[in-house]
DRENDO-1510 file (C-alpha; in Angstrom, 1 decimal, always signed):
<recs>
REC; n; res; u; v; w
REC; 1; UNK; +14.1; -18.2; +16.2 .
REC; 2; UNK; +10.8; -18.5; +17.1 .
REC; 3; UNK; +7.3; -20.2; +14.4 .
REC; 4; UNK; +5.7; -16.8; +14.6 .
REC; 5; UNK; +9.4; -15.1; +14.0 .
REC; 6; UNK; +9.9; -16.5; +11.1 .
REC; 7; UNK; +6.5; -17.0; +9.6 .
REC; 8; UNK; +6.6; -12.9; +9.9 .
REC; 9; UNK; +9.8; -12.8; +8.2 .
REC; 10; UNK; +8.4; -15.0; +5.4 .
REC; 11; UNK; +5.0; -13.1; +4.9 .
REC; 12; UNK; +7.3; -9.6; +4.6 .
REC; 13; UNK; +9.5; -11.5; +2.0 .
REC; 14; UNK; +6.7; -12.6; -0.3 .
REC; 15; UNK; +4.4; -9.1; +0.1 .
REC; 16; UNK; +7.7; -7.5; -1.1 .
REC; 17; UNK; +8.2; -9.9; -3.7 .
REC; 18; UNK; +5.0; -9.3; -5.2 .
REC; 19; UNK; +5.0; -5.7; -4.6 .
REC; 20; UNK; +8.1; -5.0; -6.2 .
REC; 21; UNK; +7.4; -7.7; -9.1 .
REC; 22; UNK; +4.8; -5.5; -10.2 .
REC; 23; UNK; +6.1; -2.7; -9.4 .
REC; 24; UNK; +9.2; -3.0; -11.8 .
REC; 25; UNK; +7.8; -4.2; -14.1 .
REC; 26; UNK; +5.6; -0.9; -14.7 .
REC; 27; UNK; +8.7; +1.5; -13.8 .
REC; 28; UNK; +11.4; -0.3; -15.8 .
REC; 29; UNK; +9.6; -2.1; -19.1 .
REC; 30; UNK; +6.5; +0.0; -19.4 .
REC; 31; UNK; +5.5; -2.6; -21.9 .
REC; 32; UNK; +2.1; -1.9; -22.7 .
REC; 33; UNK; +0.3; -5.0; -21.7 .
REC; 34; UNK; +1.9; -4.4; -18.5 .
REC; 35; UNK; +0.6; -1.1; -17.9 .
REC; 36; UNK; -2.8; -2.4; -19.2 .
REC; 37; UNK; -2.7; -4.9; -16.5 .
REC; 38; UNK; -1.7; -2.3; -14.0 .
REC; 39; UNK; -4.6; +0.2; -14.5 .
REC; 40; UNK; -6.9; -2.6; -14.8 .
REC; 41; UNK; -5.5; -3.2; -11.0 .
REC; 42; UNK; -5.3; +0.3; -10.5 .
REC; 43; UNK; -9.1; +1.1; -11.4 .
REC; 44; UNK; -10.3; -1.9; -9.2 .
REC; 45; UNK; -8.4; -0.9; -6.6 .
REC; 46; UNK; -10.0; +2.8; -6.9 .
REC; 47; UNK; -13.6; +1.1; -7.5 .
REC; 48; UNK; -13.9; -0.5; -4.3 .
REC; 49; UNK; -12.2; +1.2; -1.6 .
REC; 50; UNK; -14.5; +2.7; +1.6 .
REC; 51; UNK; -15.4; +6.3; +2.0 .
REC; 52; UNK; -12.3; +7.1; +3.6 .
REC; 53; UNK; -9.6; +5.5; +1.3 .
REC; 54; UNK; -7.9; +3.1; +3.3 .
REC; 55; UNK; -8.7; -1.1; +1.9 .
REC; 56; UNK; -10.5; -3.3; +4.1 .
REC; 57; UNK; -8.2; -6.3; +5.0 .
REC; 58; UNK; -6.7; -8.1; +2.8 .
REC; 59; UNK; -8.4; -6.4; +0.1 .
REC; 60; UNK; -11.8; -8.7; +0.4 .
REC; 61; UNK; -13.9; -6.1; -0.4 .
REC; 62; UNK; -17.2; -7.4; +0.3 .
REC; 63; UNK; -16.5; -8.4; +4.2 .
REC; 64; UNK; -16.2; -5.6; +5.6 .
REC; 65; UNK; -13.9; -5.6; +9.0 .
REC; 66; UNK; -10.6; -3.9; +9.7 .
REC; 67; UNK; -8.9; -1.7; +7.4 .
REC; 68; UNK; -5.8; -3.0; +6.0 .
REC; 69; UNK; -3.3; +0.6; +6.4 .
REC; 70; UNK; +0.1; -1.8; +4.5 .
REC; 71; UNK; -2.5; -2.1; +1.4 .
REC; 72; UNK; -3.4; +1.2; +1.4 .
REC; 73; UNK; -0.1; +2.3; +1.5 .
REC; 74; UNK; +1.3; -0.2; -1.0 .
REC; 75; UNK; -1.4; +0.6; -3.2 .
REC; 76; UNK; -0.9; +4.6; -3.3 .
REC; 77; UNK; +3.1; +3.6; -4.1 .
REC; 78; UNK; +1.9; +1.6; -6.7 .
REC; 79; UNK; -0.4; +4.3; -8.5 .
REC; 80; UNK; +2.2; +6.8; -7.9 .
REC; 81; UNK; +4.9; +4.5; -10.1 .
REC; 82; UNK; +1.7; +3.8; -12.6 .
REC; 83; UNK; +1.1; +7.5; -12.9 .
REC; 84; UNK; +4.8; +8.2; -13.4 .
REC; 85; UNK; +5.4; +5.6; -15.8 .
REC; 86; UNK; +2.2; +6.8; -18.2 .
REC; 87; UNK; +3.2; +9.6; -21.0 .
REC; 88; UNK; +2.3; +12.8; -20.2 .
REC; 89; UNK; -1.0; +12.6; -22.2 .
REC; 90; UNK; -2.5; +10.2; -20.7 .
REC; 91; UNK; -6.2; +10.7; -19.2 .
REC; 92; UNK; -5.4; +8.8; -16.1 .
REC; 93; UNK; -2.1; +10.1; -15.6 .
REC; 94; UNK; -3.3; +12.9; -13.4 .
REC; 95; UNK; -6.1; +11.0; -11.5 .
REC; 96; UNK; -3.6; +8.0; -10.4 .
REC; 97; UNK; -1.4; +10.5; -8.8 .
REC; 98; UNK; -4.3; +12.0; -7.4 .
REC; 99; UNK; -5.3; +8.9; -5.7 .
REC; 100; UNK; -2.3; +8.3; -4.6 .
REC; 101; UNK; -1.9; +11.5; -2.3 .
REC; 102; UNK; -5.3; +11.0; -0.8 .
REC; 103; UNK; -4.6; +7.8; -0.1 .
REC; 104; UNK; -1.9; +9.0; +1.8 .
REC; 105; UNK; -3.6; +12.2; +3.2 .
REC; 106; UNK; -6.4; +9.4; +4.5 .
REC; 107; UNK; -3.0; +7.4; +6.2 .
REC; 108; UNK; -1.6; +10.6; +7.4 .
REC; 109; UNK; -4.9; +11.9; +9.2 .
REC; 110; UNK; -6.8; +9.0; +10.8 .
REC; 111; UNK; -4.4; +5.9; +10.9 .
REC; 112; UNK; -1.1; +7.5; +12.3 .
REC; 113; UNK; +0.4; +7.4; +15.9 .
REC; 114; UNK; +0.9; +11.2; +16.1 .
REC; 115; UNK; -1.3; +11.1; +18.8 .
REC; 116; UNK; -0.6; +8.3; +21.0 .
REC; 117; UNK; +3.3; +8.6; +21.8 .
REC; 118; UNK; +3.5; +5.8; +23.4 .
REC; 119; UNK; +2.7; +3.6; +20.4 .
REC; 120; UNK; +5.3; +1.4; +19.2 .
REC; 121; UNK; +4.7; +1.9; +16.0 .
REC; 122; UNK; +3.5; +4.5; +12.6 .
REC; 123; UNK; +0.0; +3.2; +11.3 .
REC; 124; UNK; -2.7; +2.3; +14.1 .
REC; 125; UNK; -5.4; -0.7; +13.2 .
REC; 126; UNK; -3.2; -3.0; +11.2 .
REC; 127; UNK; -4.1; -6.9; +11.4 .
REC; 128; UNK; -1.3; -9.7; +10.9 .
REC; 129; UNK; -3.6; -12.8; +12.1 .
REC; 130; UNK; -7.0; -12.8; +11.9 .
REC; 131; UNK; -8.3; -16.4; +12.5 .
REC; 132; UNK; -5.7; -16.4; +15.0 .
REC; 133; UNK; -7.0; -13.0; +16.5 .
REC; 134; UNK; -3.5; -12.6; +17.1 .
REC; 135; UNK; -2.3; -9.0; +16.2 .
REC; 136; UNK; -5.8; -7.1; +15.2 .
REC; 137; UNK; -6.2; -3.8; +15.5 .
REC; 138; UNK; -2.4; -3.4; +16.3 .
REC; 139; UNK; +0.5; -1.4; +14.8 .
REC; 140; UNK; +2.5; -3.8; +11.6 .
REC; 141; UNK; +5.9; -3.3; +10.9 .
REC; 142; UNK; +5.0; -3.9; +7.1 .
REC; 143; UNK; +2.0; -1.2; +7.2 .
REC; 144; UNK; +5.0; +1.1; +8.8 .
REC; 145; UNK; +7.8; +0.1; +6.0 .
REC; 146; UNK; +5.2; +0.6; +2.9 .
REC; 147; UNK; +3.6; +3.5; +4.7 .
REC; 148; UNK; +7.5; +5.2; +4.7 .
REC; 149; UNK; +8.0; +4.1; +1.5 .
REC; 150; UNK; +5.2; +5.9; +0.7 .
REC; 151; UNK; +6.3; +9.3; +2.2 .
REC; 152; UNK; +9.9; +8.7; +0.7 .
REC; 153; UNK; +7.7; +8.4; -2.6 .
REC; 154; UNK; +6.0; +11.4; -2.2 .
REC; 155; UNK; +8.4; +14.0; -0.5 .
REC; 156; UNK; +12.3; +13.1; -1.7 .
REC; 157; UNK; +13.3; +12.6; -5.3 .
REC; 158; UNK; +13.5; +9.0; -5.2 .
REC; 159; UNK; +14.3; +6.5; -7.3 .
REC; 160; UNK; +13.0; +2.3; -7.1 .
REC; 161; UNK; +15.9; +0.6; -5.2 .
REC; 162; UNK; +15.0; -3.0; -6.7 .
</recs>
């Protein structure tokens, strides 16, 4: 196995660690300090994204450079479980969700492969190694696996498999 093999194989681990810690933790305990942690993520998330939805990289929001597609897509999963774990009342309830599917409209329009068939991969302009300038501005299989999650999120009746 290769450094860069598993370094990659490491990164994916702990981005899905995290993303599914949270995650969880909003769907299963909705425990209110969690959800009060969650929008405050949620709303600062929402508060400093660019014009057309999709986070700069790693989610440094005052440098701007490439767009980081796997946070945008992680993101919109992550409101989408926030939304659906909020009573029915609730004045964000409706505008998470909202988010979410714009987020995803914003993926769906201007990151996508549709037109270049010989990509090897779903989301254009990810970035895996900056300082390294190794992978920039290059399909990621993670921006592909949260991107699908995504979709999976939005079109089929699904449930959180961890």
């Amino acid at each position: 196995m290769s450094e860069k093999g598993g370094h990659i194989r490491q990164t994916l681990k702990e981005t899905r660690e995290r993303h599914s810690s949270m995650k969880c933790s909003v769907f299963y305990t909705k425990e209110p300090a969690v959800l009060e942690s969650a929008r405050g993520l949620a709303w600062y998330f929402l508060n400093h994204i660019p014009d057309d939805l999709v986070a700069y990289r790693y989610l440094i929001f005052i440098q701007r450079d490439e767009r980081d597609n796997s946070a945008s897509a992680i993101a919109a999963c992550g409101l989408l479980v926030l939304s659906a774990a909020l009573s029915v009342g609730a004045p964000e309830r409706r505008l998470f969700e909202y988010a979410a599917l714009h987020r995803s409209a914003s993926l769906a329009q201007s990151y996508t492969t549709k037109t270049v068939p010989e990509s090897n991969g779903i989301l254009l302009h990810g970035v895996y190694g900056k300082p390294e300038n190794n992978g920039v501005d290059e399909c990621a299989i993670f921006g592909d696996y949260f991107y699908t999650e995504l979709l999976l999120c939005i079109t089929a009746s699904w449930r959180l498999y961890w």
